[in-house]
C-alpha positions as a LaTeX table, in Angstrom:
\begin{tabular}{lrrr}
\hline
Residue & $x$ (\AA) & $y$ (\AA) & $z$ (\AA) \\
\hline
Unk1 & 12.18 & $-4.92$ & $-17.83$ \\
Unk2 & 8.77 & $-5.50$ & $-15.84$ \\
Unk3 & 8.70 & $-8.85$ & $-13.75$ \\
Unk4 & 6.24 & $-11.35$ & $-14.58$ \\
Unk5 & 4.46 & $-13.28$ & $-11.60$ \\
Unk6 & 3.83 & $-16.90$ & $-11.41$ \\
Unk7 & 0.88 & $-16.94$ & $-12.79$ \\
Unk8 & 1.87 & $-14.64$ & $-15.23$ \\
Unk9 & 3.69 & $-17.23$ & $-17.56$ \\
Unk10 & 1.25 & $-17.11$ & $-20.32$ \\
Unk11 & 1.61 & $-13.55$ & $-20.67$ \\
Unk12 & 5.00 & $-13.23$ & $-20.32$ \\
Unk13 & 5.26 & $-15.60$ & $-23.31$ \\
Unk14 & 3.23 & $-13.67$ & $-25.61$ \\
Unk15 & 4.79 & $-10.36$ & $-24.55$ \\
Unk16 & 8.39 & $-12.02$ & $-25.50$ \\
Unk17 & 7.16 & $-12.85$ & $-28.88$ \\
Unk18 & 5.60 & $-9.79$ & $-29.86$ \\
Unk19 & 9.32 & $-8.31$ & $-28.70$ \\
Unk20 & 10.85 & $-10.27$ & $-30.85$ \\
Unk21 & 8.46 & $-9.90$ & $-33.79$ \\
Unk22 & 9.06 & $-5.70$ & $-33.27$ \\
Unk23 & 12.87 & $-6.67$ & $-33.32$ \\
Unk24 & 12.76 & $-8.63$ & $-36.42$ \\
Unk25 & 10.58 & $-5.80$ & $-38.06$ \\
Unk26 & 13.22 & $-3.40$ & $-37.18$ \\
Unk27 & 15.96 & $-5.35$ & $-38.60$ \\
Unk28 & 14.57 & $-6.17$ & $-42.13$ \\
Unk29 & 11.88 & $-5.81$ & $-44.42$ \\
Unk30 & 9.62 & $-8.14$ & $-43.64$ \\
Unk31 & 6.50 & $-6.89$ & $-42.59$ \\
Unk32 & 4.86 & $-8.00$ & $-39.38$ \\
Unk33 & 2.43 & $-5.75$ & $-38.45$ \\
Unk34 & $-0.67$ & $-7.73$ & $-38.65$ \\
Unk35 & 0.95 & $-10.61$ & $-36.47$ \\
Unk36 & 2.17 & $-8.57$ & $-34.22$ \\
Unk37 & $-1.57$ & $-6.89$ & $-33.75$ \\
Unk38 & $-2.77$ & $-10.25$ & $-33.54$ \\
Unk39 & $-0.23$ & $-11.52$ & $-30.82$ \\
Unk40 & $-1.30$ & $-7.68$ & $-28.46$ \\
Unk41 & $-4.40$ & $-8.54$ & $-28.78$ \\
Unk42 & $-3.79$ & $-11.87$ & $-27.50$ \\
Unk43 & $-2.07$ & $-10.79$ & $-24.68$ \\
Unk44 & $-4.20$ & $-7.82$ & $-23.86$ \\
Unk45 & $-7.86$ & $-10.44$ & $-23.26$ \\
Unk46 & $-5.35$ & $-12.96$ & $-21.69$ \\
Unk47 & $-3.92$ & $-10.00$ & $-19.34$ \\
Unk48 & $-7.82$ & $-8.77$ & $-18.80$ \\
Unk49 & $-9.33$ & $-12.45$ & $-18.09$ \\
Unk50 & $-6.51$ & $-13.28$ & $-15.56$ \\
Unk51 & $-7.15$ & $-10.16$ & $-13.59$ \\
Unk52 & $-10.73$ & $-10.42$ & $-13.67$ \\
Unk53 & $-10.41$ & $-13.98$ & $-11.69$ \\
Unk54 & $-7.35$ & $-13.34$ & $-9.71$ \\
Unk55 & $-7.39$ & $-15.34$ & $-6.05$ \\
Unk56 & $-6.57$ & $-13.53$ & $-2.97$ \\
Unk57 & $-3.33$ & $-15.16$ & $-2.85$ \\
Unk58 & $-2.70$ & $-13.84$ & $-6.20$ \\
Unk59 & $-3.72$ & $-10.80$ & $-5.34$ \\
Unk60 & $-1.15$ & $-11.00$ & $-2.48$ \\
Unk61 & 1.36 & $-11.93$ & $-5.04$ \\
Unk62 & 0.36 & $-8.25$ & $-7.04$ \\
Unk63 & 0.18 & $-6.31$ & $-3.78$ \\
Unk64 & 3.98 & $-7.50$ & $-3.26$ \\
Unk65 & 5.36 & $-6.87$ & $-6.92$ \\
Unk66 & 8.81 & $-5.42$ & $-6.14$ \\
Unk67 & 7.86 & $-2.82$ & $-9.06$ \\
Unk68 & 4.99 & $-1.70$ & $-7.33$ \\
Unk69 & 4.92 & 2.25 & $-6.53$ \\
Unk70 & 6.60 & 3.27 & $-3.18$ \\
Unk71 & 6.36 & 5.86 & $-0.84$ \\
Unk72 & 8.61 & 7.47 & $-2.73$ \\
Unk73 & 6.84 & 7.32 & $-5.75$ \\
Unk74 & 3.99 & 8.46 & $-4.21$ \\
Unk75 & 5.75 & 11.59 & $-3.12$ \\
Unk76 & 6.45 & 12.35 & $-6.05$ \\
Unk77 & 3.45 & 11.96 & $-7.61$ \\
Unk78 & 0.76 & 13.24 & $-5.46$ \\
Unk79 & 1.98 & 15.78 & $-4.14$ \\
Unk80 & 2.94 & 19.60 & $-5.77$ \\
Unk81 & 5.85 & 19.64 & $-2.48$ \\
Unk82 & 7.31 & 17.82 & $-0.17$ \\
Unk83 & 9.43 & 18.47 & 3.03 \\
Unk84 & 10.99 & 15.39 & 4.98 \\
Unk85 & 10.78 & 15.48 & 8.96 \\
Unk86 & 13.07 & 13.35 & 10.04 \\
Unk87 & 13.38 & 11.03 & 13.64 \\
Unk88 & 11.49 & 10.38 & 16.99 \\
Unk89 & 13.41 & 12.79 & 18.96 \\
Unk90 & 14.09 & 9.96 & 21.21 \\
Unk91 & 16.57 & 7.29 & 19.43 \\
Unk92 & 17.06 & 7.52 & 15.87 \\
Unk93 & 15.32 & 7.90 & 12.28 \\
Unk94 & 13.40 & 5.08 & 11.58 \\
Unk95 & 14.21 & 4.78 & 7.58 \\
Unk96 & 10.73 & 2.40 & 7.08 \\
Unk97 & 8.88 & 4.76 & 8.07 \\
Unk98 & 8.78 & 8.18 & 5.87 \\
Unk99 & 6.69 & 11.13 & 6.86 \\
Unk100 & 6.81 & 15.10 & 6.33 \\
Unk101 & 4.22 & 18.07 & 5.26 \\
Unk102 & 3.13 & 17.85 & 2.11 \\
Unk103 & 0.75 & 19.61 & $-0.25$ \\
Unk104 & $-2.13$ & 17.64 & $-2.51$ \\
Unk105 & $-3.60$ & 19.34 & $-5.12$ \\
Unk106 & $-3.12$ & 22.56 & $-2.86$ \\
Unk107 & $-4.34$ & 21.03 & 0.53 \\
Unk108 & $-1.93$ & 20.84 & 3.34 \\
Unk109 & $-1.49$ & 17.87 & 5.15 \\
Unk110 & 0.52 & 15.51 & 7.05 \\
Unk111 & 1.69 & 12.67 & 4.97 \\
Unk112 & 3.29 & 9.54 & 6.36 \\
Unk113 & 3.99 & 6.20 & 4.75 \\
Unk114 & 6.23 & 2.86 & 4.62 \\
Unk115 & 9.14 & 2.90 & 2.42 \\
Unk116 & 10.05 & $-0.66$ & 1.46 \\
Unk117 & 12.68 & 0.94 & $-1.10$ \\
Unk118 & 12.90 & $-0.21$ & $-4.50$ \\
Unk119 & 16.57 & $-2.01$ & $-4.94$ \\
Unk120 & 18.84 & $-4.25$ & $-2.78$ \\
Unk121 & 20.52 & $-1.29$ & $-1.51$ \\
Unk122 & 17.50 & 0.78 & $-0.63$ \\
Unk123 & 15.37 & $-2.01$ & 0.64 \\
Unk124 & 17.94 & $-3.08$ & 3.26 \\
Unk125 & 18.48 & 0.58 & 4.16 \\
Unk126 & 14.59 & 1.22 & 4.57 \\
Unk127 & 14.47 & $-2.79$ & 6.38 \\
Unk128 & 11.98 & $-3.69$ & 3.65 \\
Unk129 & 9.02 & $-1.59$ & 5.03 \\
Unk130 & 9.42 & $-3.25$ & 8.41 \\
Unk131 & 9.28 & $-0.50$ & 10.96 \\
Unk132 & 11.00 & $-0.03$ & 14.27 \\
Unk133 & 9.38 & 1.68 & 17.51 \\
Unk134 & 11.62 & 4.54 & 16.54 \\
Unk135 & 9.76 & 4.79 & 13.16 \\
Unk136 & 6.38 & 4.04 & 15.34 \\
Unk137 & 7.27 & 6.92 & 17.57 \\
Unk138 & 8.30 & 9.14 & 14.48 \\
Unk139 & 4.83 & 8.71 & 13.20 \\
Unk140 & 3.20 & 9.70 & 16.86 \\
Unk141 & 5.64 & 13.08 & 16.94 \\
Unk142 & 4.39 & 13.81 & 13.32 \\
Unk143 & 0.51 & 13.09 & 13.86 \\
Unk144 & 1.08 & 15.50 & 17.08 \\
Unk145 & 2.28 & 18.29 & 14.46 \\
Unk146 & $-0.62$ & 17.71 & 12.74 \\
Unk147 & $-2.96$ & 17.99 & 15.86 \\
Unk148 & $-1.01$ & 20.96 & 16.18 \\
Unk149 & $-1.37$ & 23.21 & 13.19 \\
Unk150 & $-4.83$ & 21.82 & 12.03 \\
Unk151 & $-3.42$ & 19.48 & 9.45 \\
Unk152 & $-5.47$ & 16.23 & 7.81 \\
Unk153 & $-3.20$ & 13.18 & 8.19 \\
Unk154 & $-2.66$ & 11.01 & 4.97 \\
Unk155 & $-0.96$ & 7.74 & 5.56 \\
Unk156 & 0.18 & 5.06 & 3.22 \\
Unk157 & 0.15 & 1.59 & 4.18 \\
Unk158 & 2.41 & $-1.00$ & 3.01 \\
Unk159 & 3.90 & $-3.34$ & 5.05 \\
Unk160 & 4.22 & $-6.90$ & 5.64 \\
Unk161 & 4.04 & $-5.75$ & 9.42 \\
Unk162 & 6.78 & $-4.25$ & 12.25 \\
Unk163 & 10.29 & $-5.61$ & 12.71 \\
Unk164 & 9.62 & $-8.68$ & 14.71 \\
Unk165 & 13.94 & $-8.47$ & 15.81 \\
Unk166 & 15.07 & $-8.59$ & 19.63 \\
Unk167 & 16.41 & $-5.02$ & 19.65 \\
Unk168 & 12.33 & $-3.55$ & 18.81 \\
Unk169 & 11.19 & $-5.45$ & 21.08 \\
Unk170 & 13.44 & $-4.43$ & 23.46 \\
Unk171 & 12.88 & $-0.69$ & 22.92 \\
Unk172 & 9.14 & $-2.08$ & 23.31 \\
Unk173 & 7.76 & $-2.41$ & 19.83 \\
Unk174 & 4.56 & $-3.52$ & 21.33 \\
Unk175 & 4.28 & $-0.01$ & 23.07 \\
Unk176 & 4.91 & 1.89 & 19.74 \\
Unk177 & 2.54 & 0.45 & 18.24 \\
Unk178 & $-0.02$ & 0.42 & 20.61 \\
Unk179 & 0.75 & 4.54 & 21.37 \\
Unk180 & 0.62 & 5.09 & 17.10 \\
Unk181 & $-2.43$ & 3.60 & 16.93 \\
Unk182 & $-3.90$ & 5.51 & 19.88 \\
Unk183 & $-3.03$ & 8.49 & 18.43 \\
Unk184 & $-4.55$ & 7.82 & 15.25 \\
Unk185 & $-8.03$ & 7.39 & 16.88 \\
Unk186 & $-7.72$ & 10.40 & 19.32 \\
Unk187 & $-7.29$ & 13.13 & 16.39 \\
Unk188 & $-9.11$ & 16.12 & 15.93 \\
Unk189 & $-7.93$ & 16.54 & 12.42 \\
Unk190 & $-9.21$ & 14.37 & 9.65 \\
Unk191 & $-7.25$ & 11.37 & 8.54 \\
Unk192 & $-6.96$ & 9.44 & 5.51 \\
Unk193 & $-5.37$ & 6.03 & 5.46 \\
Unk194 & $-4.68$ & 4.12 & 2.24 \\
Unk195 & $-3.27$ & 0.70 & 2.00 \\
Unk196 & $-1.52$ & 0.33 & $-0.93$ \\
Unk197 & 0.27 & $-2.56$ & $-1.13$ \\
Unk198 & 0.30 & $-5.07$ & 1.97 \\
Unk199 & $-1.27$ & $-3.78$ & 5.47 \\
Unk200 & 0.61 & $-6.52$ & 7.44 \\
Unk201 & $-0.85$ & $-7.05$ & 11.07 \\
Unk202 & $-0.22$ & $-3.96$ & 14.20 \\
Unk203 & 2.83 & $-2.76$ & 11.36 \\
Unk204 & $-0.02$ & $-1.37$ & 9.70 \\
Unk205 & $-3.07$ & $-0.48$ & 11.87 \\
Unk206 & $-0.66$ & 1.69 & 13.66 \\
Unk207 & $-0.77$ & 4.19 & 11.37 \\
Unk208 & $-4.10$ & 3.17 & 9.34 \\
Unk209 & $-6.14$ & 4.24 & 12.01 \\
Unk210 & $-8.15$ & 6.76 & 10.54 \\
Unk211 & $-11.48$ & 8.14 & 9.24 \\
Unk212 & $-11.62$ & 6.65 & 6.06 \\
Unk213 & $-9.37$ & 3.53 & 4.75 \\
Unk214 & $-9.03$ & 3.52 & 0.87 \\
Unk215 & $-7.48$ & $-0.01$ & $-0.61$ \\
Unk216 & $-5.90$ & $-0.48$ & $-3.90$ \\
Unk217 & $-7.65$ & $-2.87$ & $-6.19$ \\
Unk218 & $-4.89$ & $-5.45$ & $-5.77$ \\
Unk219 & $-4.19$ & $-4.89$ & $-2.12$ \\
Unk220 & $-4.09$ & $-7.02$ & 0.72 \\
Unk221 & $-4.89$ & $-5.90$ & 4.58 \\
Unk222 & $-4.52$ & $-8.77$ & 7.38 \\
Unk223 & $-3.60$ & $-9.56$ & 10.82 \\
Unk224 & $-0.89$ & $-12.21$ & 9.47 \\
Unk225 & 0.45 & $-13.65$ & 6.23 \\
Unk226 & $-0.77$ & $-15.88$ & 4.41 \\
Unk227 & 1.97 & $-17.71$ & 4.73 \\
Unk228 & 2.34 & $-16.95$ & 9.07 \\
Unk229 & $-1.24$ & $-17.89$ & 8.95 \\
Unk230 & $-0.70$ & $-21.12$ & 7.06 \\
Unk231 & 2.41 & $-22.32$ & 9.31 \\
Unk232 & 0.46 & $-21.96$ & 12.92 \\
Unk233 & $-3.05$ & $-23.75$ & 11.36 \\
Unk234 & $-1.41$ & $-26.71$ & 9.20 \\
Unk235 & 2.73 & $-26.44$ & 9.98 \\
Unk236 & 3.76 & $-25.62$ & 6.31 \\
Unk237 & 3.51 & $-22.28$ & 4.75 \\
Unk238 & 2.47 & $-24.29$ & 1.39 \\
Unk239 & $-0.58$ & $-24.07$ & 2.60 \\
Unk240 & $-0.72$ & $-20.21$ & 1.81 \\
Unk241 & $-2.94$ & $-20.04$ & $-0.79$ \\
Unk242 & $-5.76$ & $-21.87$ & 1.26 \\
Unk243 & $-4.94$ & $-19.33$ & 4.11 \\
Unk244 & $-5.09$ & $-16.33$ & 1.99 \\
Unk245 & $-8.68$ & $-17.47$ & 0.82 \\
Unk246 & $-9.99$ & $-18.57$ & 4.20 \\
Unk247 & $-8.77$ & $-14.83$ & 5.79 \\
Unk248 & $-10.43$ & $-12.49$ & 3.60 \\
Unk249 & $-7.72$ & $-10.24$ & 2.54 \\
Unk250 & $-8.79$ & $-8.61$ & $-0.23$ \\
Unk251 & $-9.91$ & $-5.30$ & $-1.18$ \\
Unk252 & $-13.57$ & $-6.45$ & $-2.00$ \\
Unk253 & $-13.52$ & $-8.60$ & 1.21 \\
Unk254 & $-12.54$ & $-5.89$ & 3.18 \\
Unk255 & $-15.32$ & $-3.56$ & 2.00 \\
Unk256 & $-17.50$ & $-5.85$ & 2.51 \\
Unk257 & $-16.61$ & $-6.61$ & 5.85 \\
Unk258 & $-16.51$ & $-2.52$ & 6.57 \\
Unk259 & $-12.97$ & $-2.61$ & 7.13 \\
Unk260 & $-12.31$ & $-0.99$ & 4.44 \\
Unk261 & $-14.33$ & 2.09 & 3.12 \\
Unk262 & $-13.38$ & 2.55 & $-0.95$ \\
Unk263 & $-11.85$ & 0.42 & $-2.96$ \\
Unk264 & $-9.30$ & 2.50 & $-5.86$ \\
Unk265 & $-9.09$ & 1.18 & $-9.03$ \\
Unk266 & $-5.47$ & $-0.12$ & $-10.49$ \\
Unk267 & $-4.48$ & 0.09 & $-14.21$ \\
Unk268 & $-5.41$ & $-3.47$ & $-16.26$ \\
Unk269 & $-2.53$ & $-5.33$ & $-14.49$ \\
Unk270 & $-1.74$ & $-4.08$ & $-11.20$ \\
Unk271 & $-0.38$ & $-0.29$ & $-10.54$ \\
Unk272 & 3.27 & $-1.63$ & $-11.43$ \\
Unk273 & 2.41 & $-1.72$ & $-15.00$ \\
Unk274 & 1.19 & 1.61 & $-14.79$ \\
Unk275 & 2.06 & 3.70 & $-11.44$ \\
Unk276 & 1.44 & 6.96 & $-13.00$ \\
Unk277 & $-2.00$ & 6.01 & $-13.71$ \\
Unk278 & $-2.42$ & 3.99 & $-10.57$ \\
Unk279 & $-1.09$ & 7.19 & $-8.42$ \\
Unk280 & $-3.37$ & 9.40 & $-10.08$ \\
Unk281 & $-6.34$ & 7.35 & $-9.33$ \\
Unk282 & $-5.13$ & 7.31 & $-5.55$ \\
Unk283 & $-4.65$ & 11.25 & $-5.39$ \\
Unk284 & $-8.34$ & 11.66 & $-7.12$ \\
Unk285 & $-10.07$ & 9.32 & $-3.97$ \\
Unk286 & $-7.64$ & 11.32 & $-1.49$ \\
Unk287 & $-8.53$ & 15.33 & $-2.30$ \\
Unk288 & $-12.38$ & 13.61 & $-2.29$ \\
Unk289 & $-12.35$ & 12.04 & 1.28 \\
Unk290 & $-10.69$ & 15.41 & 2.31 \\
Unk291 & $-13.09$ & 17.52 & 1.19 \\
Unk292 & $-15.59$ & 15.19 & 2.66 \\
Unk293 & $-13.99$ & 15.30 & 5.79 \\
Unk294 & $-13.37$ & 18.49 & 6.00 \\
Unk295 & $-16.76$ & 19.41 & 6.32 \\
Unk296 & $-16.95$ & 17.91 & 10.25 \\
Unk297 & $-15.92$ & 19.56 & 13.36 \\
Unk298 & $-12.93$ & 17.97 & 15.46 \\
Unk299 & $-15.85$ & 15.82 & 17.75 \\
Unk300 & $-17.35$ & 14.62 & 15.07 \\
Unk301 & $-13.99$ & 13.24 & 13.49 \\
Unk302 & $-13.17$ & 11.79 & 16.79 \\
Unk303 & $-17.06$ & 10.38 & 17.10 \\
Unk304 & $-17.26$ & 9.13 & 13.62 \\
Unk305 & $-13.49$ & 7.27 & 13.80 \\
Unk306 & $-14.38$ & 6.14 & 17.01 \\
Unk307 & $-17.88$ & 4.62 & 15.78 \\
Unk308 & $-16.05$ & 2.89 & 12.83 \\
Unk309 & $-13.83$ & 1.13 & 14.69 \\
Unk310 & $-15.61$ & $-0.03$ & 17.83 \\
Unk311 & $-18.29$ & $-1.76$ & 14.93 \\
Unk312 & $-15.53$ & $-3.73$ & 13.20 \\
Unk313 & $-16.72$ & $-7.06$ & 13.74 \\
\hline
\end{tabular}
């Protein structure tokens, strides 16, 4: 049964009723066709008109739907196979933090991604998306594979940023981050990042470092929460909304701003209604930048990433 947002109410309503009208229809012989047309259509201009006007901190809302597609999902979607590479070589295997070689419509690359998991079980096992430094440190070893063999990097983003706990930052967090991020820029190889749900502060430029950054429709990239950001400016994360709006966090925002380099459309509703469709739009933008991409020489990735980033603000 999908989740309805907040916001959401109204449609929720109308989507109950016409449920209950198909029930009824099932059951006897009334017939209830035409009000059951009239009540989808209903819902389908009300669905349309409240995504066409949706804040950011709505949109942070969508990019955080708990049905949202995964890494996971992703996997299984985009690519034709998929084979797991596993831990840092150092400490352990960082479960937030997914990565392994991978084949898009019959182009070989490195894929990496957060994994926020998709029930109670699985999100405390993968720590909600919130990576460690092992899971930093994971994605340097991986990214050095790719150096290695001549692979493009393709990482998906979707955090609300790195464990913030006493034990990361005692295996030095900060350093992980910092050294996953360097590696990013310093490729030879071309790279692909996509955020596709919440790009959460260092969580997420350390492995969105790349040549081109692709955003969902719906998602959200920042340095803080809306809600982190609210608490330091006016000492009450109530105040989120007004943060979200005031920090530019949106995909159109974020193009604007050149942070962001394509935005990829999401099914009427966010990619939860839809993640087939949503996924499919992703892998379409993704074989595109690669053959793009593929086109320049090692310096010229380097130049060109290098070039991006240095002009950010």
């Amino acid at each position: 049964m999908l989740t309805f947002l907040d916001f959401e109410k109204p449609i929720a309503e109308l989507e109950a009723r016409v449920g209950e009208l198909k029930d009824t229809a099932r059951g006897g012989d009334l017939d209830l066709d035409s009000e059951i047309e009239r009540l989808e259509a209903k819902s389908d201009k009300l669905l349309r008109e409240t995504y066409s006007r949706l804040t950011p901190w709505q949109k942070a809302q969508v990019a955080r739907h708990p049905e949202r597609p995964h890494f996971r999902d992703y996997v299984a979607g985009l690519t034709e196979d998929f084979t797991p590479l596993a831990g840092d070589r150092a400490f352990a295997d960082d479960q937030a933090i997914l990565g392994g070689l991978a084949r898009i419509d019959g182009r070989k690359v490195m894929l990496i991604g957060h994994e926020k998991g998709a029930d109670t079980a699985s999100r405390l096992r993968h720590n909600f998306g919130m990576a460690k430094p092992e899971g930093y440190r994971k994605a340097i070893r991986l990214m050095d594979l790719a150096d290695r063999f001549g692979l493009p990097v393709v990482s998906l983003v979707d955090t609300p940023g790195a464990f913030p706990g006493v034990q990361a930052e005692e295996r030095g967090q900060a350093e992980a981050i910092a050294r996953s991020t360097e590696r990013g820029l310093a490729l030879k190889v071309p790279s692909i990042a996509a955020i596709v749900g919440e790009g959460g502060s260092g969580g997420a430029v350390a492995i969105a470092a790349a040549n081109r950054v692709l955003m969902f429709e719906h998602a959200v990239y920042s340095v803080i929460s809306p809600e982190g950001c609210a608490s330091i400016l006016w000492r009450t994360a109530d105040k989120a909304a007004d943060a979200a709006e005031a920090m530019k966090i949106t995909a159109a925002d974020l193009l604007g701003l050149k942070v962001a380099d394509r935005i990829v459309p999401e099914p009427l509703g966010g990619a939860h209604r839809d993640p087939a469709a949503a996924i499919a739009n992703l892998k379409a933008a993704i074989v595109e930048e690669l053959d793009g991409l593929g086109k320049l020489s090692p310096d010229e990735l380097r130049a060109a990433r290098r070039e991006k980033f240095l002009a950010i603000g």
